[in-house]
MARTILO-83019 format. One record per atom (N, C-alpha, C): x, y, z; residue in three letters; atom name. Coordinates in steps of 0.02 Angstrom, whole numbers, padded with zeros to 5 digits. Layout:
% residues N
px = X&py = Y&pz = Z&aa = Ala&at = CA
...
% end
This chain:
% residues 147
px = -02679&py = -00365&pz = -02151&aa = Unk&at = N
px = -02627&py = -00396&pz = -02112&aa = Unk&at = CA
px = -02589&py = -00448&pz = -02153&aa = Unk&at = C
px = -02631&py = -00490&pz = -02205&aa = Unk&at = N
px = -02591&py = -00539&pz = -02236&aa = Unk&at = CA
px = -02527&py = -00494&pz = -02292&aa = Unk&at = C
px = -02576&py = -00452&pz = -02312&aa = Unk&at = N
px = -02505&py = -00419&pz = -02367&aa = Unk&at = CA
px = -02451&py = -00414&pz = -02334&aa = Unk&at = C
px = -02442&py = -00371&pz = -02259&aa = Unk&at = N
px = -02387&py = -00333&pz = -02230&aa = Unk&at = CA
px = -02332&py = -00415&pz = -02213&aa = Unk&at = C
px = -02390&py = -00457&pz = -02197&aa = Unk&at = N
px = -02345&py = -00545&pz = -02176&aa = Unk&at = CA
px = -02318&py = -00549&pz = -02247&aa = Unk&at = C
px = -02332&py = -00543&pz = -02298&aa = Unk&at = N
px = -02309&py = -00569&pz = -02343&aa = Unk&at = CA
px = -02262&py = -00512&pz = -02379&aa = Unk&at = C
px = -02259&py = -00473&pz = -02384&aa = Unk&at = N
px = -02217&py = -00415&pz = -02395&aa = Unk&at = CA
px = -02138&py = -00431&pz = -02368&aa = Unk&at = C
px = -02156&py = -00437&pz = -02286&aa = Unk&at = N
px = -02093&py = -00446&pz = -02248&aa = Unk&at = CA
px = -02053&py = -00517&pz = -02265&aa = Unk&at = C
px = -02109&py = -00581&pz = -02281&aa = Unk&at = N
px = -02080&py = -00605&pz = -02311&aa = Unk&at = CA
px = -02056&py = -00593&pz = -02363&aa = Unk&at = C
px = -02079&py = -00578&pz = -02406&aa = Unk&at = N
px = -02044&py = -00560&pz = -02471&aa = Unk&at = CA
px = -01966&py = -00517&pz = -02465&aa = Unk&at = C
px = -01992&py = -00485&pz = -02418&aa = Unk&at = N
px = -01916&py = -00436&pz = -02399&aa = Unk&at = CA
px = -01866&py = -00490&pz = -02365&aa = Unk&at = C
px = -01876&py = -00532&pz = -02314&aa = Unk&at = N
px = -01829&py = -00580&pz = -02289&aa = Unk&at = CA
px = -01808&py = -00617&pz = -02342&aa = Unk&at = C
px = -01858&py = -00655&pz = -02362&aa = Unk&at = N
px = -01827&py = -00698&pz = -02443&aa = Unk&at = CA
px = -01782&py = -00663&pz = -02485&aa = Unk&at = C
px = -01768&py = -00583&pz = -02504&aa = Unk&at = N
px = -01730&py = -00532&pz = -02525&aa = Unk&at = CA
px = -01661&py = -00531&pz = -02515&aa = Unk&at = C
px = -01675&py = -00523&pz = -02427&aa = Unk&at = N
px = -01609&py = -00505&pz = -02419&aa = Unk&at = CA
px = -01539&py = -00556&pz = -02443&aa = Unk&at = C
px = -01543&py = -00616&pz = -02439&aa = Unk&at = N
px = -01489&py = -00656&pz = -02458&aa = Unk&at = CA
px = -01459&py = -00653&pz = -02503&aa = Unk&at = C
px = -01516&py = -00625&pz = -02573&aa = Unk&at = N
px = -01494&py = -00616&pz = -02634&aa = Unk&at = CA
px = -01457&py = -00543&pz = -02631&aa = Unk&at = C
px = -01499&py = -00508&pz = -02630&aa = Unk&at = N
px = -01451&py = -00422&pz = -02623&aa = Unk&at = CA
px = -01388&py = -00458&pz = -02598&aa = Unk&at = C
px = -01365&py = -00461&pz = -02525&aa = Unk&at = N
px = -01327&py = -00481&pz = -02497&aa = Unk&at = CA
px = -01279&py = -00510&pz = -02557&aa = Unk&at = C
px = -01288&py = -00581&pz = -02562&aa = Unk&at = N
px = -01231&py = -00603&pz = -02612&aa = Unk&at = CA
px = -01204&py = -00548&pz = -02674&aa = Unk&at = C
px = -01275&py = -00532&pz = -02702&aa = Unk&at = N
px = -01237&py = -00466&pz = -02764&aa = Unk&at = CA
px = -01194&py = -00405&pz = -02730&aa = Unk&at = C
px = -01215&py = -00375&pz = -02676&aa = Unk&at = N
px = -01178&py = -00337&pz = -02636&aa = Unk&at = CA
px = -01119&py = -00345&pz = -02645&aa = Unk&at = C
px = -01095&py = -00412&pz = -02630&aa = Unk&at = N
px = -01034&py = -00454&pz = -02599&aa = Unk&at = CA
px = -01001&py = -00472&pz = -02686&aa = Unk&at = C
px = -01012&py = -00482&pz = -02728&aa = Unk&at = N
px = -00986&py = -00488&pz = -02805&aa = Unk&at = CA
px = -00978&py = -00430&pz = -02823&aa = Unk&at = C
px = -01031&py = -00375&pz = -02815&aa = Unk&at = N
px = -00988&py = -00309&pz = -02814&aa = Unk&at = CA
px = -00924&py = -00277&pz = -02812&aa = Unk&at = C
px = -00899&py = -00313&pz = -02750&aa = Unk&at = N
px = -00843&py = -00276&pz = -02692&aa = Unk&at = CA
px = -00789&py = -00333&pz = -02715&aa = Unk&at = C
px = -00805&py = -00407&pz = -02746&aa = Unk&at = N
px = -00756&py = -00436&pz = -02756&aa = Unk&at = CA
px = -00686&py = -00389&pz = -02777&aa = Unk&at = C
px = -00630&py = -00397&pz = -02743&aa = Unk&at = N
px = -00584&py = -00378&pz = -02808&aa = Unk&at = CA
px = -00549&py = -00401&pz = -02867&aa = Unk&at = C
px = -00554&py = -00360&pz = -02899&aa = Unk&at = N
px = -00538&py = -00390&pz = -02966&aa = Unk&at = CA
px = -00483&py = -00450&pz = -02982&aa = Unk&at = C
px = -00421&py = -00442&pz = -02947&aa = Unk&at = N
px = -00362&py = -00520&pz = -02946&aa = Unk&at = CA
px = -00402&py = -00572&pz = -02916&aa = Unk&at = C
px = -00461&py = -00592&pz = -02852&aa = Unk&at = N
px = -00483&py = -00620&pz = -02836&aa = Unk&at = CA
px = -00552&py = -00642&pz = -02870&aa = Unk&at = C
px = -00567&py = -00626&pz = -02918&aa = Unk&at = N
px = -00618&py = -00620&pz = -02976&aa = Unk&at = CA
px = -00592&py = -00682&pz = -03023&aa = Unk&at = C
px = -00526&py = -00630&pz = -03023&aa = Unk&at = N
px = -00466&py = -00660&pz = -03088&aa = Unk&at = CA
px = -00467&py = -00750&pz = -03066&aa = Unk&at = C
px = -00430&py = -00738&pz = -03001&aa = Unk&at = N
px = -00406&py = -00812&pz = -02985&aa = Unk&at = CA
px = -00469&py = -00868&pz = -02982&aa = Unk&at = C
px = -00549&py = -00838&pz = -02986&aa = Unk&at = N
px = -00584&py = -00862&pz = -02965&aa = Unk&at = CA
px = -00603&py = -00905&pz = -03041&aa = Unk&at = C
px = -00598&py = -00856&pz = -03082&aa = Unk&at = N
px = -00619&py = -00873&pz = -03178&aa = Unk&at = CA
px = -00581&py = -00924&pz = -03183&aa = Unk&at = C
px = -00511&py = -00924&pz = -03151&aa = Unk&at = N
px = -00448&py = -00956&pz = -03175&aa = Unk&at = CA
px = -00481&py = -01033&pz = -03145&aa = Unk&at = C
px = -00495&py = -01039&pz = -03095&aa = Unk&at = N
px = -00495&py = -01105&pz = -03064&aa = Unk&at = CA
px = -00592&py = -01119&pz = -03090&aa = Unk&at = C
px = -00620&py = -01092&pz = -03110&aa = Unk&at = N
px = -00674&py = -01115&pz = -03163&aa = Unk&at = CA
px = -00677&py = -01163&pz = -03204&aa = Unk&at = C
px = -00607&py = -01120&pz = -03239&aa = Unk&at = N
px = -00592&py = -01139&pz = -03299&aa = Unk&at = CA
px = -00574&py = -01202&pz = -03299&aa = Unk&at = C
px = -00500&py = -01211&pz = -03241&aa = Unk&at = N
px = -00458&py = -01276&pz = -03224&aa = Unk&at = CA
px = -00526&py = -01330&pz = -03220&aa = Unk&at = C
px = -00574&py = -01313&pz = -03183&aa = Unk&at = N
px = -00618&py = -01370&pz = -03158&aa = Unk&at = CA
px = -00662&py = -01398&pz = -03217&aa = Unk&at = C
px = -00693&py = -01345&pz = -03271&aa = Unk&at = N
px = -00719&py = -01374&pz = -03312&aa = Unk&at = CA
px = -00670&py = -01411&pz = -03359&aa = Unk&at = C
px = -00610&py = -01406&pz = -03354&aa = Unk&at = N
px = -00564&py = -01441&pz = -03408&aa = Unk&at = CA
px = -00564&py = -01541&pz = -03379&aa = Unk&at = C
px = -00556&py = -01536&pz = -03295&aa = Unk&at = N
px = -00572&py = -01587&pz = -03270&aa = Unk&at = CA
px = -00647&py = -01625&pz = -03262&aa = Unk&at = C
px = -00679&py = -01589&pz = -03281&aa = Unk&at = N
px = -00741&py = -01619&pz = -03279&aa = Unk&at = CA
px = -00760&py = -01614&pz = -03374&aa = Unk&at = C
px = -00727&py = -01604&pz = -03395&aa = Unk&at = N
px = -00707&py = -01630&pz = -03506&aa = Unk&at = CA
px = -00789&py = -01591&pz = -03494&aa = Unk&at = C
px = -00800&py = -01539&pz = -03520&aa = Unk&at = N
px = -00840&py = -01487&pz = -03517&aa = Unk&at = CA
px = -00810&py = -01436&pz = -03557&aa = Unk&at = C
px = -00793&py = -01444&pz = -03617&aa = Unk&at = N
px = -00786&py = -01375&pz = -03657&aa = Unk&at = CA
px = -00814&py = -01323&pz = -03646&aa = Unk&at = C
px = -00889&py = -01332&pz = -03668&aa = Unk&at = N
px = -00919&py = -01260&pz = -03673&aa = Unk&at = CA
px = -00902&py = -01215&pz = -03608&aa = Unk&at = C
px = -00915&py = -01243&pz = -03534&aa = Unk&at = N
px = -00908&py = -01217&pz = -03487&aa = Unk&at = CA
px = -00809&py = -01172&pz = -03499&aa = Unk&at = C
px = -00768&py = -01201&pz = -03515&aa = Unk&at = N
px = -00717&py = -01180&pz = -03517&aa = Unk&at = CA
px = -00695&py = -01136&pz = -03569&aa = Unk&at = C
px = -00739&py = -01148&pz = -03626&aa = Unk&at = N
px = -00747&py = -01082&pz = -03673&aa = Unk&at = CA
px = -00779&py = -01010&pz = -03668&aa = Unk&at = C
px = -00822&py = -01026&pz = -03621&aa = Unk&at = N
px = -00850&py = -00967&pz = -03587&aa = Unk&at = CA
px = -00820&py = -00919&pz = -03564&aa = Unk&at = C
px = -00746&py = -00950&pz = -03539&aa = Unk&at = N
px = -00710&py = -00886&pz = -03510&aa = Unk&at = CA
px = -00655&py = -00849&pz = -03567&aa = Unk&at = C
px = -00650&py = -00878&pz = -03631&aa = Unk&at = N
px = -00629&py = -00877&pz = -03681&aa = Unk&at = CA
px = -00638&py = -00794&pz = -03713&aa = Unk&at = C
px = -00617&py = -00754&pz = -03739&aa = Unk&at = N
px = -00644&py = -00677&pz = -03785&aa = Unk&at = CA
px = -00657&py = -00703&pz = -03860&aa = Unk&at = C
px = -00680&py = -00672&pz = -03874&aa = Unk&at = N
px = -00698&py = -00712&pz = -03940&aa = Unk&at = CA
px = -00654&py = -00668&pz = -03986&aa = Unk&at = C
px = -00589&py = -00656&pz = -03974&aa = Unk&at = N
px = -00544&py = -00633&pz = -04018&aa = Unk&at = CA
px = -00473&py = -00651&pz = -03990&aa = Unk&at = C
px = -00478&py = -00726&pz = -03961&aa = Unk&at = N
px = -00418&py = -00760&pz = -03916&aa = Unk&at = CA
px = -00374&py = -00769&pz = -03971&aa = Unk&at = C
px = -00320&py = -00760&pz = -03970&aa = Unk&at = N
px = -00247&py = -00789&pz = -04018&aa = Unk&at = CA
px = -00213&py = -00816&pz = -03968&aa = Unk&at = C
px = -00171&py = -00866&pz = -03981&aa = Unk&at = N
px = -00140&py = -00914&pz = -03951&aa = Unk&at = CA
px = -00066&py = -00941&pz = -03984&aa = Unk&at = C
px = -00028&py = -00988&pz = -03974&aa = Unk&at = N
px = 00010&py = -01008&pz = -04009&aa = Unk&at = CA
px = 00013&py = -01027&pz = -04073&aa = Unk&at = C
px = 00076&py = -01004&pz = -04122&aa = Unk&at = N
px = 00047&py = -01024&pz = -04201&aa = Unk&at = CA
px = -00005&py = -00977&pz = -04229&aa = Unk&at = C
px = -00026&py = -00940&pz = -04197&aa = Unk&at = N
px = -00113&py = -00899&pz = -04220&aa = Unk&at = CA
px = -00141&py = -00928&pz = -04229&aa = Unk&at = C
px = -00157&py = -00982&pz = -04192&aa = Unk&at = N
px = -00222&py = -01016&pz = -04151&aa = Unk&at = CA
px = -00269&py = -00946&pz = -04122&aa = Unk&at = C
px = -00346&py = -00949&pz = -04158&aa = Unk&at = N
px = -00395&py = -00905&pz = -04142&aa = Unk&at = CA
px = -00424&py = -00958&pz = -04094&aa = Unk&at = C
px = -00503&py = -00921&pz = -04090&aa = Unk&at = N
px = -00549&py = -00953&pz = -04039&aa = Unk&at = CA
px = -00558&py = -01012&pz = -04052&aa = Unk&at = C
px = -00578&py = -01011&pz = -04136&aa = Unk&at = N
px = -00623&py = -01080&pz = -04160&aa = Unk&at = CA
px = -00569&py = -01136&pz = -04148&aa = Unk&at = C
px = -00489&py = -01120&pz = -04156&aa = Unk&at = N
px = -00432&py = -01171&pz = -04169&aa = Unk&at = CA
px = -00438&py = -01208&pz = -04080&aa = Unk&at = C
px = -00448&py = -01160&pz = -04037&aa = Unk&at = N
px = -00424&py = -01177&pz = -03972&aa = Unk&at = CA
px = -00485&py = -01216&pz = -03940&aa = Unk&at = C
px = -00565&py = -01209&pz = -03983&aa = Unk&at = N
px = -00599&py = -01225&pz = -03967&aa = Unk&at = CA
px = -00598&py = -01312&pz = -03990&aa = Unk&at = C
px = -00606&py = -01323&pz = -04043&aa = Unk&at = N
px = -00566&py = -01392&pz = -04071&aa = Unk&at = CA
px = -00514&py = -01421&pz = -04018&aa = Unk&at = C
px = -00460&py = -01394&pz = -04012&aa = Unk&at = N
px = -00413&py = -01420&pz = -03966&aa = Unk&at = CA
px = -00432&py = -01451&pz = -03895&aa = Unk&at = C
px = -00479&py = -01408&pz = -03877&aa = Unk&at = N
px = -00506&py = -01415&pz = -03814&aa = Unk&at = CA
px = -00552&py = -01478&pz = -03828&aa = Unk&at = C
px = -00587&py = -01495&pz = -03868&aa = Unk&at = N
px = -00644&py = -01538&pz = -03898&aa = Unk&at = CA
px = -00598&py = -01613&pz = -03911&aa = Unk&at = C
px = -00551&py = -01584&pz = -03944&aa = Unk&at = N
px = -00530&py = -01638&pz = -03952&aa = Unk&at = CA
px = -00479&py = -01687&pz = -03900&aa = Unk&at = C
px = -00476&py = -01651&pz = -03859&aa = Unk&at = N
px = -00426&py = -01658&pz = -03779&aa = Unk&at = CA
px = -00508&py = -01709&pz = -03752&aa = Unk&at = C
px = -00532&py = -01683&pz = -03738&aa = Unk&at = N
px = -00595&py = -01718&pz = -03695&aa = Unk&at = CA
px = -00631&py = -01766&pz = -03729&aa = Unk&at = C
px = -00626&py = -01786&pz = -03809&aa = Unk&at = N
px = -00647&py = -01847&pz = -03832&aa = Unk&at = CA
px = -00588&py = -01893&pz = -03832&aa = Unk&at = C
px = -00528&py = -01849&pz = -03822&aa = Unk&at = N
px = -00476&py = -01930&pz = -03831&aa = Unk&at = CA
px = -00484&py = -01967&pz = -03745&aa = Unk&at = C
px = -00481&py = -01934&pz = -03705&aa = Unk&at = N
px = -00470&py = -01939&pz = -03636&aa = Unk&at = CA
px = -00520&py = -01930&pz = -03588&aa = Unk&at = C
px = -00563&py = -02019&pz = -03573&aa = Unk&at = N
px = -00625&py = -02021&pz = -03529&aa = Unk&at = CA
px = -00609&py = -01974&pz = -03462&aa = Unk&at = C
px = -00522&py = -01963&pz = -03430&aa = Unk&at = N
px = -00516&py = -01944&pz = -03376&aa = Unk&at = CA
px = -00472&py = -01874&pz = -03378&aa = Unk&at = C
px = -00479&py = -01827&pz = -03374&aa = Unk&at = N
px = -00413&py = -01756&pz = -03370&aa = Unk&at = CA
px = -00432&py = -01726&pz = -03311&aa = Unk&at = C
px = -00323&py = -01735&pz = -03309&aa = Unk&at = N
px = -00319&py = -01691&pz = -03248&aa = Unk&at = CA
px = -00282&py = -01641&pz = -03265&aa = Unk&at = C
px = -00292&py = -01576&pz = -03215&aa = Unk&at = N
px = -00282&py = -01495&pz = -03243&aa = Unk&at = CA
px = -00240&py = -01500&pz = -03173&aa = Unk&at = C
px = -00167&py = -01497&pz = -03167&aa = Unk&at = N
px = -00131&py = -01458&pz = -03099&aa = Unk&at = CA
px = -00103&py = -01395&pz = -03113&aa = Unk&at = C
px = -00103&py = -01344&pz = -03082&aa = Unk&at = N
px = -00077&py = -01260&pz = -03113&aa = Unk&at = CA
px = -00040&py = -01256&pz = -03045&aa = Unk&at = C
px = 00028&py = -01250&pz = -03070&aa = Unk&at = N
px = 00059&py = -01195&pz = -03017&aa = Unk&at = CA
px = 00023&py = -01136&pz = -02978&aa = Unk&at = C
px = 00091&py = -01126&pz = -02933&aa = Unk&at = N
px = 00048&py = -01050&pz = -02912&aa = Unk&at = CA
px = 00060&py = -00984&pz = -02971&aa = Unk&at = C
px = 00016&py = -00948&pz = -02989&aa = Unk&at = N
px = -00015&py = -00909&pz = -03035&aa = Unk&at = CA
px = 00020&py = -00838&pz = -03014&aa = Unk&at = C
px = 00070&py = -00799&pz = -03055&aa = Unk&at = N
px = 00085&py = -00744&pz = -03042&aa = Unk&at = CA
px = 00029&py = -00696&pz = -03074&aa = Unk&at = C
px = -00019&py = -00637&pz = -03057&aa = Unk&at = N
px = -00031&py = -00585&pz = -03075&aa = Unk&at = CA
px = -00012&py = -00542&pz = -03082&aa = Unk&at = C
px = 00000&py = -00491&pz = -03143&aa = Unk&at = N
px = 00004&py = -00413&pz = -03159&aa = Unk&at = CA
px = -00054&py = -00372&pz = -03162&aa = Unk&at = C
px = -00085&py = -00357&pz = -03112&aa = Unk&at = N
px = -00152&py = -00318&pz = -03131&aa = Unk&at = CA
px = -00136&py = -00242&pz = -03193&aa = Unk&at = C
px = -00162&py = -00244&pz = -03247&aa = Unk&at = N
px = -00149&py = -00150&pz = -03249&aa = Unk&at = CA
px = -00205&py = -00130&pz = -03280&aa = Unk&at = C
px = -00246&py = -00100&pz = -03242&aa = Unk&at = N
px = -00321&py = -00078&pz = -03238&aa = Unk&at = CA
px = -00375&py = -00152&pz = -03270&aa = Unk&at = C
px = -00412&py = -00121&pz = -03336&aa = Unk&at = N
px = -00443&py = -00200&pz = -03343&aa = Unk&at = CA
px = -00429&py = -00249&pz = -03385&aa = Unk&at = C
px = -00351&py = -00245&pz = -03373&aa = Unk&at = N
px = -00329&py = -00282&pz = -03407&aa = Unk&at = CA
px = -00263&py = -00326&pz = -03349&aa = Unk&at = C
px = -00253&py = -00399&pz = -03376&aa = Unk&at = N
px = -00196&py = -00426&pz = -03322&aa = Unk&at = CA
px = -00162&py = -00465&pz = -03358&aa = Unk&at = C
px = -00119&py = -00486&pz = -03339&aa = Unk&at = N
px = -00061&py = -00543&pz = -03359&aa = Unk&at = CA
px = -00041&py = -00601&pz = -03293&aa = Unk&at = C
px = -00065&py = -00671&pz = -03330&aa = Unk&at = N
px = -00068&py = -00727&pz = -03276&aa = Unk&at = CA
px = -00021&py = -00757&pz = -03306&aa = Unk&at = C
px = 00050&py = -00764&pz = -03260&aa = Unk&at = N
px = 00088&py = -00830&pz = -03282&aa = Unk&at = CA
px = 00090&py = -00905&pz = -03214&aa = Unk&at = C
px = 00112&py = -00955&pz = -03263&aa = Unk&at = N
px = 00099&py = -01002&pz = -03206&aa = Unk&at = CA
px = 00111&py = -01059&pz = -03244&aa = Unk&at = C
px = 00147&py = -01121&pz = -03212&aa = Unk&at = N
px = 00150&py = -01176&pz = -03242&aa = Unk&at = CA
px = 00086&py = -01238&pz = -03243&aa = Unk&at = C
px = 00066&py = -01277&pz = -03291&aa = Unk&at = N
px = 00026&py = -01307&pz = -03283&aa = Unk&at = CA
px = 00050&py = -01393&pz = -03289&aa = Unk&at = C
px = 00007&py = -01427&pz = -03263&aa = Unk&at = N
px = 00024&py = -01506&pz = -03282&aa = Unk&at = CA
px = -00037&py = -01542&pz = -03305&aa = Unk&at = C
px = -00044&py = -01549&pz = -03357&aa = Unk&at = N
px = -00086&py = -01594&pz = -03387&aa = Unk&at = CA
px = -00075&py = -01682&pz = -03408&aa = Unk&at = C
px = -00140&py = -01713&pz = -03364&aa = Unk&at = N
px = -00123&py = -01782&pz = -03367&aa = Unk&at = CA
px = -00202&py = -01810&pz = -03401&aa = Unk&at = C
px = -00202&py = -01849&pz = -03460&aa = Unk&at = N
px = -00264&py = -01870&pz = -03481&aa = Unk&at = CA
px = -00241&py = -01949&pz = -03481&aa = Unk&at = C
px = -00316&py = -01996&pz = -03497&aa = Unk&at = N
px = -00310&py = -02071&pz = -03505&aa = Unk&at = CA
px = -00380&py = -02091&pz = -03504&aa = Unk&at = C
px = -00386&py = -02157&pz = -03504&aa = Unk&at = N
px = -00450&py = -02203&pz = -03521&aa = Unk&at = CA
px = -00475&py = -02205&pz = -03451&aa = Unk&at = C
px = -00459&py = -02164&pz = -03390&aa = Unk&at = N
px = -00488&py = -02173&pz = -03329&aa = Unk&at = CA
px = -00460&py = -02221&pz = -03296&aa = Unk&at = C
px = -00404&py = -02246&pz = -03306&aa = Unk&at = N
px = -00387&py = -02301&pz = -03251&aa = Unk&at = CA
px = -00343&py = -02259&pz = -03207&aa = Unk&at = C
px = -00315&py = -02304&pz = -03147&aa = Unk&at = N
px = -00294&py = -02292&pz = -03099&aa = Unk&at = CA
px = -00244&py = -02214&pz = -03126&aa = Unk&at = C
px = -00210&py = -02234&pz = -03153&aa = Unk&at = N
px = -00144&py = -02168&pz = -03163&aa = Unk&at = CA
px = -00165&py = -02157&pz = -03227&aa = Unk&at = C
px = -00143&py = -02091&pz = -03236&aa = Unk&at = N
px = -00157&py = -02073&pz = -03302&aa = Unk&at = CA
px = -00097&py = -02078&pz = -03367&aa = Unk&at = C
px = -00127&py = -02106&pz = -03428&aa = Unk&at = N
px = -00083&py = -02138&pz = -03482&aa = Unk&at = CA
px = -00024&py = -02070&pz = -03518&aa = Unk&at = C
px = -00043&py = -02015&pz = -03503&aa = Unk&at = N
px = -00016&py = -01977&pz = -03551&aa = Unk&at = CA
px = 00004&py = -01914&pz = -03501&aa = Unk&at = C
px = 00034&py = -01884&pz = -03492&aa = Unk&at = N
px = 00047&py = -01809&pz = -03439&aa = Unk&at = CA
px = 00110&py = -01744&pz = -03491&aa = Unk&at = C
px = 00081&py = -01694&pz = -03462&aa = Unk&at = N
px = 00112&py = -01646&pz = -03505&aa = Unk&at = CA
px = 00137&py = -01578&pz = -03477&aa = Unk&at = C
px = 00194&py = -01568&pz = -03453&aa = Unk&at = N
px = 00195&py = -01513&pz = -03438&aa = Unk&at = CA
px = 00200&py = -01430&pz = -03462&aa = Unk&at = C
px = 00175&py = -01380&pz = -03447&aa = Unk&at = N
px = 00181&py = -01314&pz = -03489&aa = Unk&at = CA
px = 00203&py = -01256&pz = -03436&aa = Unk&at = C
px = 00229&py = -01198&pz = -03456&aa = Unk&at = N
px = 00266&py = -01147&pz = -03438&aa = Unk&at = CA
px = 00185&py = -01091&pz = -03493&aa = Unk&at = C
px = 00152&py = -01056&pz = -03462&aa = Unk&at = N
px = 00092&py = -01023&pz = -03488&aa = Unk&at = CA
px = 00107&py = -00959&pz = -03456&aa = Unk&at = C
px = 00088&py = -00901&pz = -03523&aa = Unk&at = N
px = 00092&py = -00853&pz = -03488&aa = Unk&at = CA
px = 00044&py = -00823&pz = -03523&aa = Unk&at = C
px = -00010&py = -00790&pz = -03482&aa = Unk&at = N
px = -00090&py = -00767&pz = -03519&aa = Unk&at = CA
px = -00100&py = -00716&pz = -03511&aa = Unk&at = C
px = -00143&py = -00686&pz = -03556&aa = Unk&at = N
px = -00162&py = -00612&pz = -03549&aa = Unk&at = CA
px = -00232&py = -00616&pz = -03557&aa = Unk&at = C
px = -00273&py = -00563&pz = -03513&aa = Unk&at = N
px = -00342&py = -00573&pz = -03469&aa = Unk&at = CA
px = -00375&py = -00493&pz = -03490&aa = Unk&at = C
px = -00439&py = -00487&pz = -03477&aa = Unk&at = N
px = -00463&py = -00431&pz = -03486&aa = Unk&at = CA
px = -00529&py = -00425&pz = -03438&aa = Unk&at = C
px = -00563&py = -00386&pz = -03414&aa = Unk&at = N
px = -00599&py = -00407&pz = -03371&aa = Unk&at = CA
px = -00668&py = -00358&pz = -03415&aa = Unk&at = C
px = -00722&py = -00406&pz = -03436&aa = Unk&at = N
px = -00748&py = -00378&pz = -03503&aa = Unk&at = CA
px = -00838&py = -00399&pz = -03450&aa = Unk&at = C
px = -00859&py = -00323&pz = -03447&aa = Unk&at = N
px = -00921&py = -00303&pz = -03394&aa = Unk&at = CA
px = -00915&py = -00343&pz = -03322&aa = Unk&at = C
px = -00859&py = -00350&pz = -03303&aa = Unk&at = N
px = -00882&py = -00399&pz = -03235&aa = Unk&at = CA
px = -00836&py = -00458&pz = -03237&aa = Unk&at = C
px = -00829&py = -00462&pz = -03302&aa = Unk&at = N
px = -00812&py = -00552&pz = -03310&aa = Unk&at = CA
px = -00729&py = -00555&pz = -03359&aa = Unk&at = C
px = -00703&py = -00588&pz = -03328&aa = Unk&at = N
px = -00631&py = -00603&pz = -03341&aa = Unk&at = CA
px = -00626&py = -00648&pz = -03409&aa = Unk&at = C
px = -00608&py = -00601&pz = -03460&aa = Unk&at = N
px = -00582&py = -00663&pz = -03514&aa = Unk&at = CA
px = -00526&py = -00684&pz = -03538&aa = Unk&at = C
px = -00501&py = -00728&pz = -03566&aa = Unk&at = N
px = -00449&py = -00739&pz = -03585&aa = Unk&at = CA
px = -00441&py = -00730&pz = -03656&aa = Unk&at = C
px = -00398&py = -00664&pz = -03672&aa = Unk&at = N
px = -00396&py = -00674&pz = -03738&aa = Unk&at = CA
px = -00323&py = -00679&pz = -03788&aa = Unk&at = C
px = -00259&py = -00694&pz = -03746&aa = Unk&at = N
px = -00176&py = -00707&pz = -03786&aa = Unk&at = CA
px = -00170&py = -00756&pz = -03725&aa = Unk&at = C
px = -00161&py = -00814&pz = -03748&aa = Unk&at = N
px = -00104&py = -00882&pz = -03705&aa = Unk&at = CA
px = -00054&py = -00884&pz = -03757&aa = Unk&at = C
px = 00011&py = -00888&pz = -03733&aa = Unk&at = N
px = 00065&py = -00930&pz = -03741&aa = Unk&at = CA
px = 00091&py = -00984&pz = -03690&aa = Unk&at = C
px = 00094&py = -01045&pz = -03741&aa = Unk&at = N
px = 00109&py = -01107&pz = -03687&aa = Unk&at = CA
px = 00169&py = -01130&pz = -03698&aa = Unk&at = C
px = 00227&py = -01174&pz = -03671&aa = Unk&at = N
px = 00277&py = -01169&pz = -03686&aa = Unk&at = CA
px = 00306&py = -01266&pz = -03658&aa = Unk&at = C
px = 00301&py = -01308&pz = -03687&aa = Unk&at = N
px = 00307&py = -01372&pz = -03636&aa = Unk&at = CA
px = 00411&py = -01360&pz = -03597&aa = Unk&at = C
px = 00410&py = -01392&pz = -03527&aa = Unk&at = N
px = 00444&py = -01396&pz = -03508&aa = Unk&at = CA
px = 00467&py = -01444&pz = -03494&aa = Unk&at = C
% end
């Protein structure tokens, strides 16, 4: 009798998990997309590189031919000048075409020493190209453009 109690538990404790993977399954892919996208935005505000490199391909080119390692620096060096960053993104146009997409969208970047308003702000005109690599959305061509 104790196995079958504990079995069913084991099966109740189960279901939540199946359940959620079920449900990441069926995500769709633009809603995947937008989900990487605002990951990303958040670890940039919380000065967390690695987390924001993660969503990175490790064959990213960028402006200038800026590779991974260049953008990775950049990013490093954004979050040691500036105790406080803020990430605002327009609304985000998608091109899905199969597993591959194109995200454009304006961004506003504001960094500083954490006081009230921020010392420095920047605006950009970005237009990115995405790949969706086993499951997971990477970013591997930005062009940024200040406006």
């Amino acid at each position: 009798m104790k196995r079958r109690a504990w079995a069913g538990a084991l099966g109740l404790a189960l279901v939540p998990g199946l359940l959620a993977l079920a449900a990441c399954s069926r995500t769709p892919p633009e809603q995947r997309l937008r989900t990487q996208l605002a990951q990303m935005q958040a670890a940039l505000e919380q000065r967390d590189a690695r987390d924001f490199m993660a969503g990175v391909a490790a064959d990213f080119s960028g402006n200038g031919g800026m590779d991974r390692a260049a953008l990775q620096q950049l990013v490093r060096a954004q979050v040691l000048a500036n105790a406080d960053i803020g990430v605002t993104l327009g609304p985000a146009g998608i091109e899905m075409k199969g597993d591959r997409a194109t995200v454009r969208f304006s961004a506003l970047a504001t960094g500083g020493g954490g006081r009230l308003l921020p010392e420095r702000a920047q605006r950009w005109d970005v237009t990115s190209g995405w790949r969706d690599e086993g499951g997971q959305w990477r970013l591997y061509y930005a062009e940024w453009k200040p406006l």
